[in-house]
VOVO-658513 format. One line per field, with one value per residue (C-alpha): x, y, z; residue in three letters; residue number from 1. Coordinates in steps of 0.02 Angstrom, whole numbers, always signed. Layout:
# residues N
east	c(X | ...)
north	c(Y | ...)
up	c(Z | ...)
r	c(ALA | ...)
k	c(NUM | ...)
END
This chain:
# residues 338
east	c(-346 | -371 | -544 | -559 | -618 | -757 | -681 | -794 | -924 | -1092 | -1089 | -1023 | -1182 | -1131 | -1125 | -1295 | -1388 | -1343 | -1403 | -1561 | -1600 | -1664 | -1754 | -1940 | -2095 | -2231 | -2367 | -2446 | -2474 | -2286 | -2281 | -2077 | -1965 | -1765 | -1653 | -1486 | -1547 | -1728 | -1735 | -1876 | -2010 | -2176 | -2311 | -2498 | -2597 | -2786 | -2814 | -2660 | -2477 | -2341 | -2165 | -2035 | -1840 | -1707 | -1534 | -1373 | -1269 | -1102 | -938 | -1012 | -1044 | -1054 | -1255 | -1278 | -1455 | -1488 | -1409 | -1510 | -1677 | -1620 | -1548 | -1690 | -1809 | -1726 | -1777 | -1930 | -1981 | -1888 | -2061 | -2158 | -2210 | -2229 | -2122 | -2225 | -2148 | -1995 | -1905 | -1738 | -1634 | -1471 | -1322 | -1210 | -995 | -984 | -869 | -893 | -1095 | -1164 | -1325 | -1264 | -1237 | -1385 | -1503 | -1407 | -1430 | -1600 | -1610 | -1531 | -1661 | -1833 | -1775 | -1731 | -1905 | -1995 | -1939 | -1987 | -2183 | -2114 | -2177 | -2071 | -2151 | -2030 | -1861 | -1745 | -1577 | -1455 | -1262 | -1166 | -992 | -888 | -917 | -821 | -947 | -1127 | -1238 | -1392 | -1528 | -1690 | -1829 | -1940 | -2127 | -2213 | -2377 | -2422 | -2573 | -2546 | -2595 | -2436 | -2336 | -2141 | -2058 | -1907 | -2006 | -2078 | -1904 | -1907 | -1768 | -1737 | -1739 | -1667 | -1559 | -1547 | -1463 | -1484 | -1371 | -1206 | -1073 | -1025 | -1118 | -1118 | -933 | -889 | -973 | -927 | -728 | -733 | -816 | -732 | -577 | -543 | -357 | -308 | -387 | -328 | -150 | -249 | -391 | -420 | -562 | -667 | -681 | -674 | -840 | -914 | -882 | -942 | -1081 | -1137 | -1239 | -1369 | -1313 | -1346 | -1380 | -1411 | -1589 | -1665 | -1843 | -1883 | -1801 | -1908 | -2075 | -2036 | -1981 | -2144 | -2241 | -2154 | -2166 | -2160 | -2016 | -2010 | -1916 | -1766 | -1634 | -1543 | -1351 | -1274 | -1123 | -1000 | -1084 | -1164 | -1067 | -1113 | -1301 | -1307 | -1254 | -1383 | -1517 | -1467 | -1490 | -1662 | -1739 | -1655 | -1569 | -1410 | -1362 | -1269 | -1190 | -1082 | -967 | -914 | -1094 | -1113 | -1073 | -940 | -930 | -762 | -744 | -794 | -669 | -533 | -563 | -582 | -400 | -330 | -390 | -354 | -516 | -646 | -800 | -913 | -864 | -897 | -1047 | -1164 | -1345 | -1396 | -1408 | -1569 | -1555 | -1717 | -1770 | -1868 | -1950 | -1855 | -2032 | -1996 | -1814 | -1829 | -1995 | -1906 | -1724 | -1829 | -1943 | -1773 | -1700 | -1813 | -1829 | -1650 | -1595 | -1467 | -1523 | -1400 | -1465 | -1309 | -1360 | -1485 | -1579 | -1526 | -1624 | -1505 | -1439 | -1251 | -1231 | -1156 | -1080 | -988 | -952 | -771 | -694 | -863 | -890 | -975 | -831 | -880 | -887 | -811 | -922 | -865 | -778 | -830 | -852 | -701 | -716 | -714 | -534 | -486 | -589 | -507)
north	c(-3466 | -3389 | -3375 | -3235 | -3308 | -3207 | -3149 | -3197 | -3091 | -3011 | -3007 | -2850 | -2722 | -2739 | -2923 | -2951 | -2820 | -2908 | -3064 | -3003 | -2924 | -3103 | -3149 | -3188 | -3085 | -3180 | -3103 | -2928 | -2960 | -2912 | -2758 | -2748 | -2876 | -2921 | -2744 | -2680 | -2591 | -2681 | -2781 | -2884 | -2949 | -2877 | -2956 | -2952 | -3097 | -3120 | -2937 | -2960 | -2879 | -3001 | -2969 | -3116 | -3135 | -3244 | -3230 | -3350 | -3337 | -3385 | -3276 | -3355 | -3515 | -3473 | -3419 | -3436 | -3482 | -3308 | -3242 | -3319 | -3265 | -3095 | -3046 | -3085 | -3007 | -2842 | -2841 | -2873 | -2756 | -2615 | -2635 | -2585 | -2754 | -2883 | -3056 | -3180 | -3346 | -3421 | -3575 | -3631 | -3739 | -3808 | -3903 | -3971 | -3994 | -4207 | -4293 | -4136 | -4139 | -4233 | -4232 | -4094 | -3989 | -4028 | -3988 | -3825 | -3731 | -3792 | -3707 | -3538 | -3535 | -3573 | -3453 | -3329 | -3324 | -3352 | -3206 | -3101 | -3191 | -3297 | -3484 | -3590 | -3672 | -3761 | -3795 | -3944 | -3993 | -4122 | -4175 | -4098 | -4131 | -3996 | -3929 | -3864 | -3762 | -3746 | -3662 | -3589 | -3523 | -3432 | -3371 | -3265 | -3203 | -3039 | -2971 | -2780 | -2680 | -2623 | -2433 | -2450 | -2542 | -2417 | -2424 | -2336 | -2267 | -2177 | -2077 | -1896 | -1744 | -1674 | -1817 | -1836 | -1986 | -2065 | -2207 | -2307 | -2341 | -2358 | -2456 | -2578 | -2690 | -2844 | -2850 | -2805 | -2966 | -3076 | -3044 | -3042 | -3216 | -3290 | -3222 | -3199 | -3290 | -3148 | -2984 | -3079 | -2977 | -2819 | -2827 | -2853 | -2998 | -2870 | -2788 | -2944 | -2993 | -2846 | -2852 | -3029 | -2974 | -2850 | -2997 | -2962 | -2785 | -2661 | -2804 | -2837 | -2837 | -2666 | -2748 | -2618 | -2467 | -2463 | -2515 | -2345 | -2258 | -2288 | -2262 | -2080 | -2004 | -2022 | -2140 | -2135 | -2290 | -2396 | -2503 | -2628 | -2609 | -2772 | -2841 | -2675 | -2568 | -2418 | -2342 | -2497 | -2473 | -2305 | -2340 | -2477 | -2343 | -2209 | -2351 | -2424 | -2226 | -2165 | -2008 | -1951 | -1968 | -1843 | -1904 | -1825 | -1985 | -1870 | -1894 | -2084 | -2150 | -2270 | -2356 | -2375 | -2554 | -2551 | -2421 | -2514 | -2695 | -2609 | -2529 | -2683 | -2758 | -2622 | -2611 | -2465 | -2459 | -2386 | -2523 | -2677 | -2786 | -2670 | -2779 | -2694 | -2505 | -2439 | -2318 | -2223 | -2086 | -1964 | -1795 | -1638 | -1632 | -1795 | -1798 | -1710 | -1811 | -1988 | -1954 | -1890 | -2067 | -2172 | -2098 | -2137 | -2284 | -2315 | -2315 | -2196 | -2141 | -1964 | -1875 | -1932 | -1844 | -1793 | -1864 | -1753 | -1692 | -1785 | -1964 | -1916 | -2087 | -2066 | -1904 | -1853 | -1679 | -1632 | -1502 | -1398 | -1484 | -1616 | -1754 | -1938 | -2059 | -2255 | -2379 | -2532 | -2679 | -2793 | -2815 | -2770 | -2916 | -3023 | -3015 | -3089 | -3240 | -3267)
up	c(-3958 | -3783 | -3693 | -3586 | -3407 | -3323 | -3155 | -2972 | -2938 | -3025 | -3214 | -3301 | -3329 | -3532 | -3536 | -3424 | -3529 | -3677 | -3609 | -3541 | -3703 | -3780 | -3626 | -3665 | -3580 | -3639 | -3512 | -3520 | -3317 | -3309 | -3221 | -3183 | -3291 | -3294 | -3293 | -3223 | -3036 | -3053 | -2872 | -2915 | -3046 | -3016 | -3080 | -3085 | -3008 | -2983 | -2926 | -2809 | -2851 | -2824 | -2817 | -2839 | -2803 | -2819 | -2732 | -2702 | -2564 | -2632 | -2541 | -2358 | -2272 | -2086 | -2066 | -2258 | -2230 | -2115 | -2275 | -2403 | -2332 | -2267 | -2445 | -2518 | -2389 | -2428 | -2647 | -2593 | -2477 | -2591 | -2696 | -2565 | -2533 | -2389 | -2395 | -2365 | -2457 | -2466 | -2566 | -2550 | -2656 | -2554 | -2623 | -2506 | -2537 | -2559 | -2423 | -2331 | -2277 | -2123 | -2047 | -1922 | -2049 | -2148 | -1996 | -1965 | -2125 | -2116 | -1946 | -2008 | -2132 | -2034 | -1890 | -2019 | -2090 | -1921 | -1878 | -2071 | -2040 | -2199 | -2238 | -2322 | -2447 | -2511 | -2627 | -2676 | -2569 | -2632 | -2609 | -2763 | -2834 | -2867 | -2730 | -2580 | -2480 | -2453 | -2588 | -2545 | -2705 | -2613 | -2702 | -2591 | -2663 | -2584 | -2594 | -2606 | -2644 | -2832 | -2770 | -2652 | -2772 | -2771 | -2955 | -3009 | -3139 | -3022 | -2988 | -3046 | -3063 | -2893 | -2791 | -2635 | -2599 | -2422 | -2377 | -2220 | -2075 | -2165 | -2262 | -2293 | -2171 | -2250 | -2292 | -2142 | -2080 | -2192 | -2195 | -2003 | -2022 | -2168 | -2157 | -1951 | -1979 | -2068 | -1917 | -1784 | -1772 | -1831 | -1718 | -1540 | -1472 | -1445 | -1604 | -1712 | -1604 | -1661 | -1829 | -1840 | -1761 | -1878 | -1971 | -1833 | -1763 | -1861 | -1966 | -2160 | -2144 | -2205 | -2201 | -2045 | -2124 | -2294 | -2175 | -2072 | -2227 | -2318 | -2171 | -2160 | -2301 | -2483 | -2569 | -2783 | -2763 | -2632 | -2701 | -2610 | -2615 | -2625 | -2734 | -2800 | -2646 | -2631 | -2775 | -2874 | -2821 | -2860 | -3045 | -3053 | -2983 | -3113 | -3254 | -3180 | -3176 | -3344 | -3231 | -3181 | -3000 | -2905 | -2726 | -2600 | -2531 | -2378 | -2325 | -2314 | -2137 | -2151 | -1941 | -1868 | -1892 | -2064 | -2088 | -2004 | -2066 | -2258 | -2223 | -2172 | -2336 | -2439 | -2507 | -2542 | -2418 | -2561 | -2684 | -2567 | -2542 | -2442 | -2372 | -2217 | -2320 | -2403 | -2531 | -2559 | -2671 | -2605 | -2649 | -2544 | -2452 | -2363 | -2333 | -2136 | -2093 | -2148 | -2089 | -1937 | -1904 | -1953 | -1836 | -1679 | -1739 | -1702 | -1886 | -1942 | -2115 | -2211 | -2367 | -2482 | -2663 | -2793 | -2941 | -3086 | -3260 | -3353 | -3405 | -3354 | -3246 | -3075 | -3029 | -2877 | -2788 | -2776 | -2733 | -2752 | -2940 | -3009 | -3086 | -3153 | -3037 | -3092 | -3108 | -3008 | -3102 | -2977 | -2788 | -2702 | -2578 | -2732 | -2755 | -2587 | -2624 | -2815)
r	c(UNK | UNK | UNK | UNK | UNK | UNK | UNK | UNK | UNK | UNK | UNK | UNK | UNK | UNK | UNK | UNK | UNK | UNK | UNK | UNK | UNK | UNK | UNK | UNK | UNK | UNK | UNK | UNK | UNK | UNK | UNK | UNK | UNK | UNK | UNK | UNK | UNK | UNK | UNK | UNK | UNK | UNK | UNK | UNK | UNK | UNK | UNK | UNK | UNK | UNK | UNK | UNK | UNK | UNK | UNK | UNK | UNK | UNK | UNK | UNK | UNK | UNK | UNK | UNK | UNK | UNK | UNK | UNK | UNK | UNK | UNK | UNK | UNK | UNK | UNK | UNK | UNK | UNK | UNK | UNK | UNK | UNK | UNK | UNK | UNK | UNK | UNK | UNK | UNK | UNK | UNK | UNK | UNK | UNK | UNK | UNK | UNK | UNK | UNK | UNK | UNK | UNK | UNK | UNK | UNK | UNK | UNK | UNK | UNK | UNK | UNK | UNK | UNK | UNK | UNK | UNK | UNK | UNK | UNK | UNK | UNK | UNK | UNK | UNK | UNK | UNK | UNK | UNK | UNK | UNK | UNK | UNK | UNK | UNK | UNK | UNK | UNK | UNK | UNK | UNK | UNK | UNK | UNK | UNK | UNK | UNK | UNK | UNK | UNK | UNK | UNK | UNK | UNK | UNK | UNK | UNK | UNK | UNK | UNK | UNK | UNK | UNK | UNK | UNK | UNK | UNK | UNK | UNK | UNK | UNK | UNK | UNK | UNK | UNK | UNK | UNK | UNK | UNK | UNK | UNK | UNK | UNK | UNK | UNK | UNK | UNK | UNK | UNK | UNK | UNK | UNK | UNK | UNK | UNK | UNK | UNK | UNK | UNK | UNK | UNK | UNK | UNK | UNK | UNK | UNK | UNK | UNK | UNK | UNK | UNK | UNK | UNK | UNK | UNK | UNK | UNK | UNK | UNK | UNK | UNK | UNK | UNK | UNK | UNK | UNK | UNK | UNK | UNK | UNK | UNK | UNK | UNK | UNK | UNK | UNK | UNK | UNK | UNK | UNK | UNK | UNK | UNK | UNK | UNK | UNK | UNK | UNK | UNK | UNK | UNK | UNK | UNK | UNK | UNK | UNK | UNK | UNK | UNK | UNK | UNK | UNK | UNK | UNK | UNK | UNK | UNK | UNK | UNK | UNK | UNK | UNK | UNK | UNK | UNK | UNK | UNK | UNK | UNK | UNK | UNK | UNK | UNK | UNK | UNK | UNK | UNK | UNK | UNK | UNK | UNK | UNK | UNK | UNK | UNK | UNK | UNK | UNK | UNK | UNK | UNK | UNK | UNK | UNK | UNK | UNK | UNK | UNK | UNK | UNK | UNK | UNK | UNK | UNK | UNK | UNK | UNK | UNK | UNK | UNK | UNK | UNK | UNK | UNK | UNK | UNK | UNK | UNK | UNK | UNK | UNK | UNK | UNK | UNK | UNK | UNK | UNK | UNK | UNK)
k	c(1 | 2 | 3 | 4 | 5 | 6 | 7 | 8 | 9 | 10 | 11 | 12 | 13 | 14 | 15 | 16 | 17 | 18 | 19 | 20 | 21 | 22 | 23 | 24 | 25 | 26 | 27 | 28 | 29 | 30 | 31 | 32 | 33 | 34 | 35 | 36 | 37 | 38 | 39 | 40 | 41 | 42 | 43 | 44 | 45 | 46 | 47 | 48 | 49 | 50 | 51 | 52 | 53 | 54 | 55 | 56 | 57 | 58 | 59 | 60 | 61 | 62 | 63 | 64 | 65 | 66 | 67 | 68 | 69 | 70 | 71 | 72 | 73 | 74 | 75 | 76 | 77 | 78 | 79 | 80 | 81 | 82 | 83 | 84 | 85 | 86 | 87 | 88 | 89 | 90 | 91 | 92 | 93 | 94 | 95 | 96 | 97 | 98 | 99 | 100 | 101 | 102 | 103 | 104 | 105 | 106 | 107 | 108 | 109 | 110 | 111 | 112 | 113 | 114 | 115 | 116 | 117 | 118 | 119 | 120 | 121 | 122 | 123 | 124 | 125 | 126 | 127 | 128 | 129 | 130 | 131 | 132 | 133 | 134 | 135 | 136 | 137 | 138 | 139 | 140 | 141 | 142 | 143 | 144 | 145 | 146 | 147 | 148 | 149 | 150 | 151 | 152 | 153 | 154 | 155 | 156 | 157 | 158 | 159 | 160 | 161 | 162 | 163 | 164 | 165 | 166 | 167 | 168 | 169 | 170 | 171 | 172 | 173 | 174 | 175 | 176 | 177 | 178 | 179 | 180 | 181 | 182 | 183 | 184 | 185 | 186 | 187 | 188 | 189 | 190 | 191 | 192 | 193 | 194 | 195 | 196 | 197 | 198 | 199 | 200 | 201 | 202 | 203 | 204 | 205 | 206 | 207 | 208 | 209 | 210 | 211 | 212 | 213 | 214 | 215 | 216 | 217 | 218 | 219 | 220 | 221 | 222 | 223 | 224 | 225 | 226 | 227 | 228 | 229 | 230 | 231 | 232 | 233 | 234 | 235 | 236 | 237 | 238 | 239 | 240 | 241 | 242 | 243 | 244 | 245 | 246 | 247 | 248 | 249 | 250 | 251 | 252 | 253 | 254 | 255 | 256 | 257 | 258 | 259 | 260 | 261 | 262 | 263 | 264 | 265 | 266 | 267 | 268 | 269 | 270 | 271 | 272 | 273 | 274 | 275 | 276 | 277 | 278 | 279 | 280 | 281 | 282 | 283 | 284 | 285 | 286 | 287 | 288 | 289 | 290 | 291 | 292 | 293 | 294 | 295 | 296 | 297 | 298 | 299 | 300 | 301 | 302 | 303 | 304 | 305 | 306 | 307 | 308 | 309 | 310 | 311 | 312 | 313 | 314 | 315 | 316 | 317 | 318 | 319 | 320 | 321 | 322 | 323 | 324 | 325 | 326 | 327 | 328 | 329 | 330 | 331 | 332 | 333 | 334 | 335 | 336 | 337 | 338)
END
């Protein structure tokens, strides 16, 4: 009999709903549980609002712990809410781990949240078999005022939807790092530097863009783009808020490097792993006022679509109509690491 082997990369949105269907919420103080497009778990706590995330880092092992504690930085400020506690499990590759290494990951990860205002508070770390890279598990806990707490239930019709600074950051890093062998006939020194160095410039931190954001003007809700990229995000939005989302892919920045290092690859910008974007939805009232305060704030942010009056998924304007828009399989970047 043949057993169909689940491919690398995020579980199918069928198969994790299906899953998530059985799992237990015991606790009325539950505010926000387990969903496809939900970022965190929000729960109430002793007159305090907490929100809680976990994340793996698992397609990188140069900077994985800047990763770990960056990725999860970014669900939890999408809540409205201030990260303020971090724990990290870490399983290192056997025959491959050294004290050097050890140290260094530990490093990445105390710098990382030095810099957020995060304590770490602490985790597990251990030498694994089966191994043959790093794995880093973070679980970050944030802390907002319940009257500022942002849902996507709080999404409406009508919605504006902005999205920060551009994709796909994060890809663009990580194949750069992971995969330099393979640019170095394509690009030249200097602009394999710079796409490595979009881990820190622009950067896959969007803690700063959803502080200005909410300190703007009025956000409904933000969602993080990570694995299957913005388009992947913007599905998992439409299924958090119960809407249909209309989006204009002509208006999402896409930088140079991205662009060329995607065509290289022969992969879709829209469909790859995407931290260092914010998608927010906003009412039409705030769009100029927020793209505005982005903006001098040295953030690029582009009103990309609409929140529409109907469950219809994830739409797309061509050709002056609306058409379906695919749902990602899986990340594109996924395939070069099978």
């Amino acid at each position: 009999m043949k057993i169909d082997r689940l491919p690398i990369g995020k579980l199918s949105p069928d198969l994790l709903k299906e899953v998530l269907k059985k799992a237990p919420l015991l606790d009325d103080r539950i505010l926000s549980g387990p969903g496809i497009g939900i970022d965190c778990a929000v729960v109430e706590f002793g007159g305090k609002t907490l929100a809680f995330k976990t994340d793996p880092i698992t397609f990188v092992s140069d900077e994985i712990g800047w990763y770990a504690v960056q990725v999860c930085a970014n669900d939890i400020v999408t809540t409205g809410a201030k990260p303020l506690w971090y724990l990290a499990t870490v399983l290192f590759p056997e025959r491959e781990t050294t004290e050097g290494l050890v140290k260094a990951v530990a490093e990445q990860l105390y710098q990382a949240c030095e810099r957020l205002g995060v304590s770490v508070i602490g985790g597990h770390t251990e030498v694994t078999s089966g191994l043959d890279r790093p794995i880093v598990v973070g679980t970050m806990v944030g802390e907002v005022d319940s009257k500022e707490l942002i849902s996507p239930d709080n999404t409406v019709p009508g919605d504006h939807i902005l999205l920060t600074k551009g994709v796909p950051i994060e890809a663009t890093a990580i194949l750069a790092r992971e995969l330099s062998e393979r640019l170095g006939s394509k690009l030249n020194a200097a602009e394999l530097l710079e796409a490595q160095n979009y881990l820190y410039d622009p950067g896959i931190s969007v803690v700063k863009d959803a502080h200005v954001a909410v300190q703007s003007g009025e956000v409904h809700s933000m969602h993080d783009p990570t694995e299957g990229g913005v388009a992947a995000a913007l599905w998992e939005m439409s299924d958090a808020c119960g809407y249909g989302i209309c989006f204009d892919p002509q208006a999402i920045h896409i930088p140079d490097i991205s662009k060329k290092i995607c065509e290289i690859f022969n992969i879709d910008p829209l469909a790859s792993i995407a931290s260092g974007a914010l998608l927010l939805a906003v009412p039409e009232k705030s769009v100029t006022n927020i793209c505005n305060e982005l903006s001098n704030a040295g953030i690029l942010c582009k009103d990309i679509g609409v929140v529409n009056t109907k469950d219809d998924g994830l739409m797309v304007i061509k050709d002056g109509a609306k058409k379906p828009y695919p749902r990602p399989i899986r990340d594109e970047i996924a395939t070069l690491f099978d």
